[in-house]
C-alpha positions as CSV (number, residue, x, y, z in Angstrom):
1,X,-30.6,-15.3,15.6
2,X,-30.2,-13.3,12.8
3,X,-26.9,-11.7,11.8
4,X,-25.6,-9.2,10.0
5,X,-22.1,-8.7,8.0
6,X,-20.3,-5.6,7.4
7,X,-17.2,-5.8,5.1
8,X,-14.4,-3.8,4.0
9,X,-12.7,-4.6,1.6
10,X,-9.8,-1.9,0.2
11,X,-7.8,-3.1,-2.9
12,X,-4.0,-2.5,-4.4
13,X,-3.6,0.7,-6.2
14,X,-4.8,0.0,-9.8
15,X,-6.4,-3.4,-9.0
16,X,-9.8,-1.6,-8.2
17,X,-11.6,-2.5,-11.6
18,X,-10.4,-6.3,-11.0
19,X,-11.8,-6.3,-7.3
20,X,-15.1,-4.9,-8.2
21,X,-15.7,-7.4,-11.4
22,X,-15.1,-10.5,-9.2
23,X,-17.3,-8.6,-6.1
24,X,-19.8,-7.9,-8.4
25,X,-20.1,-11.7,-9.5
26,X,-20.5,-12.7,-5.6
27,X,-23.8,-11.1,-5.6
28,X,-26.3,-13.0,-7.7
29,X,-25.1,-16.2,-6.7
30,X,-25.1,-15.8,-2.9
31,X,-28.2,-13.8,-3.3
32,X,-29.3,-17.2,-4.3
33,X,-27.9,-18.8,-0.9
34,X,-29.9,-20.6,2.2
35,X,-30.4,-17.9,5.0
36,X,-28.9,-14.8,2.7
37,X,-31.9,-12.1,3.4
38,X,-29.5,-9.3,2.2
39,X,-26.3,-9.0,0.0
40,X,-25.5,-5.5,-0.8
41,X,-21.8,-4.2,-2.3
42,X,-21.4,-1.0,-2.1
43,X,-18.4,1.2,-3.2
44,X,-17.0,4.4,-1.7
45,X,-18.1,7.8,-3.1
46,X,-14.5,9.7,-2.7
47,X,-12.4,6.4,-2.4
48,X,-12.4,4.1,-5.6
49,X,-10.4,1.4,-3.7
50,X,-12.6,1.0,-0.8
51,X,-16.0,-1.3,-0.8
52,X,-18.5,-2.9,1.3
53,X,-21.0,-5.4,1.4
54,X,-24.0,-4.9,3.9
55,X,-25.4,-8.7,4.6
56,X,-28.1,-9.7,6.5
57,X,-28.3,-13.8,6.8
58,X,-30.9,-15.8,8.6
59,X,-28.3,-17.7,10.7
60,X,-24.4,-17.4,11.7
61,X,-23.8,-21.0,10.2
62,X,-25.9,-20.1,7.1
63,X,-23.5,-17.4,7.2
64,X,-20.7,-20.0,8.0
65,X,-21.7,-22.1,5.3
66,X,-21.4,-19.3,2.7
67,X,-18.0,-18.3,3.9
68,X,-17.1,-21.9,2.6
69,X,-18.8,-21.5,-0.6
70,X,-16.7,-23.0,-3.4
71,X,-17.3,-19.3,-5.4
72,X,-15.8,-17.5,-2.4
73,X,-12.8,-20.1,-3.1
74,X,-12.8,-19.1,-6.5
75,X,-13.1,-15.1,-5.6
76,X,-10.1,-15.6,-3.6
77,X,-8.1,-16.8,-5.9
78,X,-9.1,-14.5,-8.2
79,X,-7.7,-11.9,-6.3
80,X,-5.0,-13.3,-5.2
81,X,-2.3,-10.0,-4.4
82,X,-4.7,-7.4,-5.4
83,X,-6.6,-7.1,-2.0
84,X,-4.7,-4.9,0.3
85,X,-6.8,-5.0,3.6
86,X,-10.3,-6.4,4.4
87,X,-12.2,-6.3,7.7
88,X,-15.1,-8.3,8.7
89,X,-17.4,-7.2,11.7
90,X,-20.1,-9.5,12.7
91,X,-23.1,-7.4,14.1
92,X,-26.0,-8.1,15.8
93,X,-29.1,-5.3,15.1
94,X,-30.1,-3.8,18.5
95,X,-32.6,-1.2,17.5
């Protein structure tokens, strides 16, 4: 059954242009992934701090299997203290 992601992810005061750099190299890589059909980062028109991937993937343990992807490891790291809340919602499309 195919899934989709929705994340938030709102940085530290002044860490924004860190956060979207190591977002930004997320993309072309899982684009690359089994199952990814969609890997969109988006960032918030009036709130510099606040972005979003949209993600569509195949599978929930496609999905799975990216969330234990060594360059989300290495994102993580990256940005270690400069991430100040992030929210994950697993939807299913009904319509």
């Amino acid at each position: 059954m195919p899934l989709t992601i929705v994340a938030n992810i709102h940085t530290v005061p002044g860490k924004e242009q860190l956060v979207q750099s190591e977002l930004e190299k997320l993309v072309p890589i899982t684009l690359e992934e089994a199952g990814c059909l969609q890997y969109d980062l988006h960032r918030d028109n009036s709130d510099p701090a606040h972005f979003l991937f949209f993600e569509n993937w195949e599978s929930r343990e496609l999905w799975q299997q990216h969330m234990n992807a060594p360059h989300l490891a290495q994102y993580m790291a990256a940005t270690e203290g400069a991430v100040e809340k992030f929210v994950l919602n697993e939807m299913t499309k009904i319509a």
